[in-house]
C-alpha positions as CSV (number, residue, x, y, z in Angstrom):
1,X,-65.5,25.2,41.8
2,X,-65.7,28.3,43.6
3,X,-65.6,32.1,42.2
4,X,-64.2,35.6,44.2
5,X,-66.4,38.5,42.6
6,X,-64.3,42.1,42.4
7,X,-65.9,44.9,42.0
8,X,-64.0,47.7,40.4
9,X,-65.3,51.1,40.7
10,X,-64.1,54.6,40.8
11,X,-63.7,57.9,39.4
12,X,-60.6,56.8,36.8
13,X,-59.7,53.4,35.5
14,X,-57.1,53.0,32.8
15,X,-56.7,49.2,31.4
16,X,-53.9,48.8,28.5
17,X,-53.2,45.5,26.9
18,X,-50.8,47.2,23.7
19,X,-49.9,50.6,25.2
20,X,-46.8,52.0,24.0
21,X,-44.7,54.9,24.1
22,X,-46.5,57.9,24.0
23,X,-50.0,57.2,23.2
24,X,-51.4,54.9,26.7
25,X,-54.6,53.4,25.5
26,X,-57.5,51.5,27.5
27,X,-59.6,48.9,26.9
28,X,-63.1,49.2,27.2
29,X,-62.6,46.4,30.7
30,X,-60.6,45.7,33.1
31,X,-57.5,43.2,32.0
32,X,-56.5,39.7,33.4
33,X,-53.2,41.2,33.8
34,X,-54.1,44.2,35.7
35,X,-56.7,42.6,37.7
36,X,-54.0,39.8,38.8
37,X,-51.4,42.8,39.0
38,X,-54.3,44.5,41.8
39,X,-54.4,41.0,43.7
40,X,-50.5,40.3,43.8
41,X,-50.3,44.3,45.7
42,X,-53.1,43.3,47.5
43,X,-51.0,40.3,49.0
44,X,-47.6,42.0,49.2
45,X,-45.9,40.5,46.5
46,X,-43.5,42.4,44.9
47,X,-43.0,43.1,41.2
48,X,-40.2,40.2,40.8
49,X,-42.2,37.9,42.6
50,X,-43.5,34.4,41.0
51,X,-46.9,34.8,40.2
52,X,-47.9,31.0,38.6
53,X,-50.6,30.7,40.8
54,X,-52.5,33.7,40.1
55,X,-51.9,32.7,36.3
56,X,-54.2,29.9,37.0
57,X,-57.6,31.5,37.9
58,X,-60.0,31.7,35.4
59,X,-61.4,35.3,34.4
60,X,-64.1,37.4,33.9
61,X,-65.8,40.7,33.8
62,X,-69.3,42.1,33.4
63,X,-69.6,45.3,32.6
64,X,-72.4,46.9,34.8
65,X,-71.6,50.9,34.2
66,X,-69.4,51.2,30.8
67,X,-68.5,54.8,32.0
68,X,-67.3,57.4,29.1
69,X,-63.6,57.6,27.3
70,X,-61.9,60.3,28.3
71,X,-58.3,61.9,27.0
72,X,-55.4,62.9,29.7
73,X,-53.0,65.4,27.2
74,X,-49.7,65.8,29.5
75,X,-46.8,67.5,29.2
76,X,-43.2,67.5,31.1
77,X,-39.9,69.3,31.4
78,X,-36.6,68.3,32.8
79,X,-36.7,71.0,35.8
80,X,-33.8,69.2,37.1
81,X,-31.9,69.4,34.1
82,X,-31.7,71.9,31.7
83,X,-30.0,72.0,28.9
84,X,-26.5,74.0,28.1
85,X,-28.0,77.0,27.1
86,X,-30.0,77.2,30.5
87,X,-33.3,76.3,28.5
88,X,-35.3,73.9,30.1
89,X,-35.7,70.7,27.7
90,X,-39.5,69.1,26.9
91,X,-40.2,65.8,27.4
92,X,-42.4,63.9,24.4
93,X,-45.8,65.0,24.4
94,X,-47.8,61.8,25.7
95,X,-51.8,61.3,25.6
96,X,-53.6,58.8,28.5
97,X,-56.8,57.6,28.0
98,X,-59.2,56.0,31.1
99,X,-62.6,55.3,31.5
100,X,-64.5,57.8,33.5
101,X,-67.3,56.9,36.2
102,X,-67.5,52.9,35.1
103,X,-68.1,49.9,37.2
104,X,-67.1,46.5,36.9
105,X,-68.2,43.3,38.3
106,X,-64.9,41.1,37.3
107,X,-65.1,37.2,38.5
108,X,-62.1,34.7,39.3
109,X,-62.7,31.0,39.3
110,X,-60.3,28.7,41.0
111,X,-60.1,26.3,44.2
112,X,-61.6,28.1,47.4
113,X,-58.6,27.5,48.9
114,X,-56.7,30.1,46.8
115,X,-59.6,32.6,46.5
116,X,-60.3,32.8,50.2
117,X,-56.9,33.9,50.4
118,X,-57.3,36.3,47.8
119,X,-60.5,37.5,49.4
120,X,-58.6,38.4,52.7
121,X,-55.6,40.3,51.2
122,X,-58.3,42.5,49.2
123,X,-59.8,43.3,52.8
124,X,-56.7,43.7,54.1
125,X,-54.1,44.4,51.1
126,X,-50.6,45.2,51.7
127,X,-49.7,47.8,49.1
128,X,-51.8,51.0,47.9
129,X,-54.2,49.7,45.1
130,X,-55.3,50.7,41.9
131,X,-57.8,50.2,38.7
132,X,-54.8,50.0,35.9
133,X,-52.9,52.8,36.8
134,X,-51.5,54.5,40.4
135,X,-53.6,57.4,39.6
136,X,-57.0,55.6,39.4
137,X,-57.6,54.3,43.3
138,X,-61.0,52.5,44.0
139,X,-63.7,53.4,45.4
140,X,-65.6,51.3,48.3
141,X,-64.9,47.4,48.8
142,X,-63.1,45.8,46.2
143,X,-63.9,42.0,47.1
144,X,-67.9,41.1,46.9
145,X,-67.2,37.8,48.4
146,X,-66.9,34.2,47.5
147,X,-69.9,32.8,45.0
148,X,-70.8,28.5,44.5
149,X,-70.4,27.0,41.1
150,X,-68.7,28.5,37.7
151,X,-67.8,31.6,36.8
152,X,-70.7,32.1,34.1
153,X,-73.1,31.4,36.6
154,X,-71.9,33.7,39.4
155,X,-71.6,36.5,36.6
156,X,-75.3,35.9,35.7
157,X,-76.4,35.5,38.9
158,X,-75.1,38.9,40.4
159,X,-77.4,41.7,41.3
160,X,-76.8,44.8,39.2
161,X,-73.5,47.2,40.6
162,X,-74.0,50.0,38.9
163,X,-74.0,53.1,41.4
164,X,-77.8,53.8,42.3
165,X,-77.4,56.8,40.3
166,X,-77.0,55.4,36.9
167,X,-79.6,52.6,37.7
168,X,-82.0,56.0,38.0
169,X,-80.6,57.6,34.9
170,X,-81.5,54.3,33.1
171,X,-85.4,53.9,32.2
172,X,-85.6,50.8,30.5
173,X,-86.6,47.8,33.1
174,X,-84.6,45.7,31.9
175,X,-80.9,46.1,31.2
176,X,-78.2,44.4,29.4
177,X,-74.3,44.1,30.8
178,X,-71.5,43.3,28.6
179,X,-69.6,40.0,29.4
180,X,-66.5,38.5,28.5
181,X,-64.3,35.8,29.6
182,X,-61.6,33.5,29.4
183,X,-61.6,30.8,26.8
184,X,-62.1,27.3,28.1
185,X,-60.4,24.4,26.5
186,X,-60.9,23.8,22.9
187,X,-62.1,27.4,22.2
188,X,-60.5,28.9,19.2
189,X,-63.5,32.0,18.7
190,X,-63.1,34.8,20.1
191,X,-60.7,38.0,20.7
192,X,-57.0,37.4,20.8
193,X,-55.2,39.4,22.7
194,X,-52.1,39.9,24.9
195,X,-52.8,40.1,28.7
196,X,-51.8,37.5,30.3
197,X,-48.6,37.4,32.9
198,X,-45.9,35.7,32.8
199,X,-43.7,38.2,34.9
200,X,-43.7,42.1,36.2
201,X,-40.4,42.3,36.9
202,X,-39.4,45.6,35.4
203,X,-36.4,44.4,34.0
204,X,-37.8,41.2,32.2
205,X,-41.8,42.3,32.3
206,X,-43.6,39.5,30.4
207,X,-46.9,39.4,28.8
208,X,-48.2,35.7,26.6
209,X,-52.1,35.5,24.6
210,X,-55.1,34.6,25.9
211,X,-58.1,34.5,23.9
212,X,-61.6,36.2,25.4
213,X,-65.3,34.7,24.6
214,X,-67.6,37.5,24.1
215,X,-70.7,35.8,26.2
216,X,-74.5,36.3,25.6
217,X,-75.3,39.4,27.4
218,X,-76.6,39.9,31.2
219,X,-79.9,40.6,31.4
220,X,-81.0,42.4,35.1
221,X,-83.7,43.8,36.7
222,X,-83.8,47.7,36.9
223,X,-85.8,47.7,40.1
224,X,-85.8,51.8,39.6
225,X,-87.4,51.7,36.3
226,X,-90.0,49.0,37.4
227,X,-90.9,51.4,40.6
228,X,-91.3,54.1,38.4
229,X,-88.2,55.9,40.3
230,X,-86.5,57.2,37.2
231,X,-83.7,59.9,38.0
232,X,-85.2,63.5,37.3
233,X,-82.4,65.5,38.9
234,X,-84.5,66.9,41.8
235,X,-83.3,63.3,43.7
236,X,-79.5,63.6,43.7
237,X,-78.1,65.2,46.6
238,X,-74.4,65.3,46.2
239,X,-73.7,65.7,50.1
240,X,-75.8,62.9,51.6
241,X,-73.2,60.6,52.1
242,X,-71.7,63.3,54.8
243,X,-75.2,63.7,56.2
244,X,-75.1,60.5,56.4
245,X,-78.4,59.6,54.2
């Protein structure tokens, strides 16, 4: 088999798998759903497009930078269309919650024939993309390329993604990422939960269960920590990427 490696980075990520109403949760990783909603804009598909052969790949996600929870609080009014009395009506009060500052290296195992296709729409993708929600765009390359073998061993195999950063911040030599994947045949243990797609056609949107394995953490070099390069705060220069450094 062969596996695509995403990885999903930016300032905002939101990733509900039970959101309703007013209160929009976020898991603590990306979703299959949202990750095969990200490929299918990516390719051009629209929402009431088939998707049965993205529903096939096999998922993952490591999680390289776990980022902090944060609360949106928002707030609307019908501007538009106020009420009788000329008062301008409220809409519910609604919290949004995303991850702040967290990195993912998410893996998708199927025939290279269908990831190499993938690969090139996430170079190239036809619609805007976004990590859950349209107000949480990426940041840098999305696609890390396509990996030999299974999708356990390309997630154990990949160098650390955190931003360099973080790696500073972190002093230990040795750090361990969060994993968790798709159930394989015959797997009853694990998290049961309801993310995978059957349809995102906003009349009819679909969602059936998948279960996730929570695997044996990561372990990974922190190349900073061995070199004795630990993040101080006299290192960070916050305009060297327009210097060009």
């Amino acid at each position: 088999m062969t596996v695509l490696l995403l990885r999903l980075a930016g300032p905002l990520q939101s990733w509900g798998d039970s959101s309703r109403f007013v209160n929009r949760g976020t898991r603590r990783e990306p979703t299959k759903s949202g990750v095969i909603g990200l490929i299918a804009a990516a390719q051009g598909r629209h929402r009431v497009d088939p998707i049965e052969d993205l529903t096939r790949l096999v998922y993952g996600v490591r999680t390289d930078q776990p980022g902090q929870l944060v609360r949106d609080f928002q707030t609307a009014q019908h501007w538009q269309e106020p009420n009788r009395d000329g008062s301008v009506g409220s809409l519910p009060l609604s919290s949004r919650h995303y991850l702040s500052d967290a990195v993912f290296v998410a893996g998708l195992e199927a025939d290279s024939a269908l990831l190499e296709g993938i690969d090139e729409a996430l170079r190239s993708p036809a619609f805007p993309l976004y990590l859950g929600r349209r107000s949480a765009p990426p940041v840098g390359p999305l696609s890390l390329g396509l990996r030999p073998g299974t999708l356990v061993e390309a997630l154990r195999a990949e160098p650390w993604r955190a931003s360099p950063v973080h790696q500073r911040r972190t002093k230990t030599p040795t750090v361990s990422l969060e994993f968790v994947r798709d159930a394989l045949p015959g797997e009853t243990e694990g998290e049961v939960v309801r993310d995978e797609p059957v349809s995102f056609d906003p009349e009819r949107r679909r969602y059936t269960w998948r279960t996730i394995v929570t695997e044996r953490p990561v372990e990974v070099d922190n190349l900073f920590a061995r070199a004795g390069t630990g993040f101080n705060g006299e290192d960070h220069d916050p305009l060297a990427f327009a210097r060009g450094a």
